[in-house]
Each structure stands twice: as C-alpha cells, then as structure tokens.
N, C-alpha and C positions, 0 to 999 in steps of 0.2 A: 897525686890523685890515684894515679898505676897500684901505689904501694899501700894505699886505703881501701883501696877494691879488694885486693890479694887479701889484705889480713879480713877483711870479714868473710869473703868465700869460704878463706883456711877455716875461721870460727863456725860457719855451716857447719865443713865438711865433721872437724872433731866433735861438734855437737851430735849430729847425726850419728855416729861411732860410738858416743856414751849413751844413748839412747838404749840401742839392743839390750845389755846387760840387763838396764833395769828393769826392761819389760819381761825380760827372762826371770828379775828375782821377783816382779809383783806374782808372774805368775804363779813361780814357787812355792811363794807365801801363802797363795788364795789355797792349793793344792794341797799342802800342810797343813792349812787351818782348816781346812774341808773335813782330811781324815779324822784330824783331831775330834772335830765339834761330833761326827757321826760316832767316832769310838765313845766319844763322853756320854752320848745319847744312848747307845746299848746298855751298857752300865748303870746310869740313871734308870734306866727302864726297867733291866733286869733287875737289879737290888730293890726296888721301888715295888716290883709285882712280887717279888720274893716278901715283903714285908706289906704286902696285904693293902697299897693305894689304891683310892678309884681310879678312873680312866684319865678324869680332868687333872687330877693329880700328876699322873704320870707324865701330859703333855707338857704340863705347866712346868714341871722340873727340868723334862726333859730338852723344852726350849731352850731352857737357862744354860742347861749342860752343853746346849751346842754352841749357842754364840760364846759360852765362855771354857770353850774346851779343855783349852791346855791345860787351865788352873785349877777345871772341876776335878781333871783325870790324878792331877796332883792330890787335891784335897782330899779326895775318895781314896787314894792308896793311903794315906796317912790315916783317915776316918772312918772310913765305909767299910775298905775290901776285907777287917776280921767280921766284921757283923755279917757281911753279907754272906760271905765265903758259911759259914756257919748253920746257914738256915739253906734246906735244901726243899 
C-alpha cells in the first residue's frame, strides 16, 4: 500500500514539472503567431491599398493574412513583394 501511495505522489510530483515547459511553448507559440498574423496584415494592407482595393477589400484579405500568417508572409515574398515593391 506504502509503495502505491509513493509511486502516484512521485506521478503528481513529475506531472506537475512537465507541465511549466509547455505552458511556456503554448505561450511562445500564441506570441509568434501573433507577430506573424499582424506582420502579414501590414502587407496585405499595404500591397492591397498600393493596387487600388476598396476598404472591404482590404479587411477581408487582410483577415485571411492574419489568421494565416506564416504562410501568407511566405506566399507574398514568392508572389507579391516584385508587384508590389514596384508600384509606389
């Protein structure tokens, strides 16, 4: 009984001890994904008002650029940044 007590306390105690880490990487993550989504949203924005969108236009792009940061910021240096870079 002694020796089934101990080992689940112990399981507590290392549970609690894995815990920190991951609440440190969610946060990371959220904090990464934050800057990304806003940097994708200037870009959207900028390139989008450089090439003459309306307003709804811009919000509606610019949503998408944020929930999907990382991949817009990718697709726009591959696609976007000669066009836009160009037109001043």
């Amino acid at each position: 009984m002694l020796l089934l007590e101990l080992l689940k306390s112990n399981k507590k105690k290392t549970n609690k001890k894995k815990s920190l880490p991951v609440n440190k990487l969610k946060i990371t993550n959220i904090i990464i994904s934050t800057l990304l989504g806003i940097i994708a949203f200037y870009l959207s924005w900028d390139c989008n008002t450089k090439l003459g969108y309306s307003i709804s236009e811009k919000i509606l792009y610019g949503f998408f650029a944020f929930l999907f940061g990382g991949l817009y910021i990718i697709l726009y240096l591959i696609f976007r940044a000669g066009t836009c870079q160009k037109i001043k």
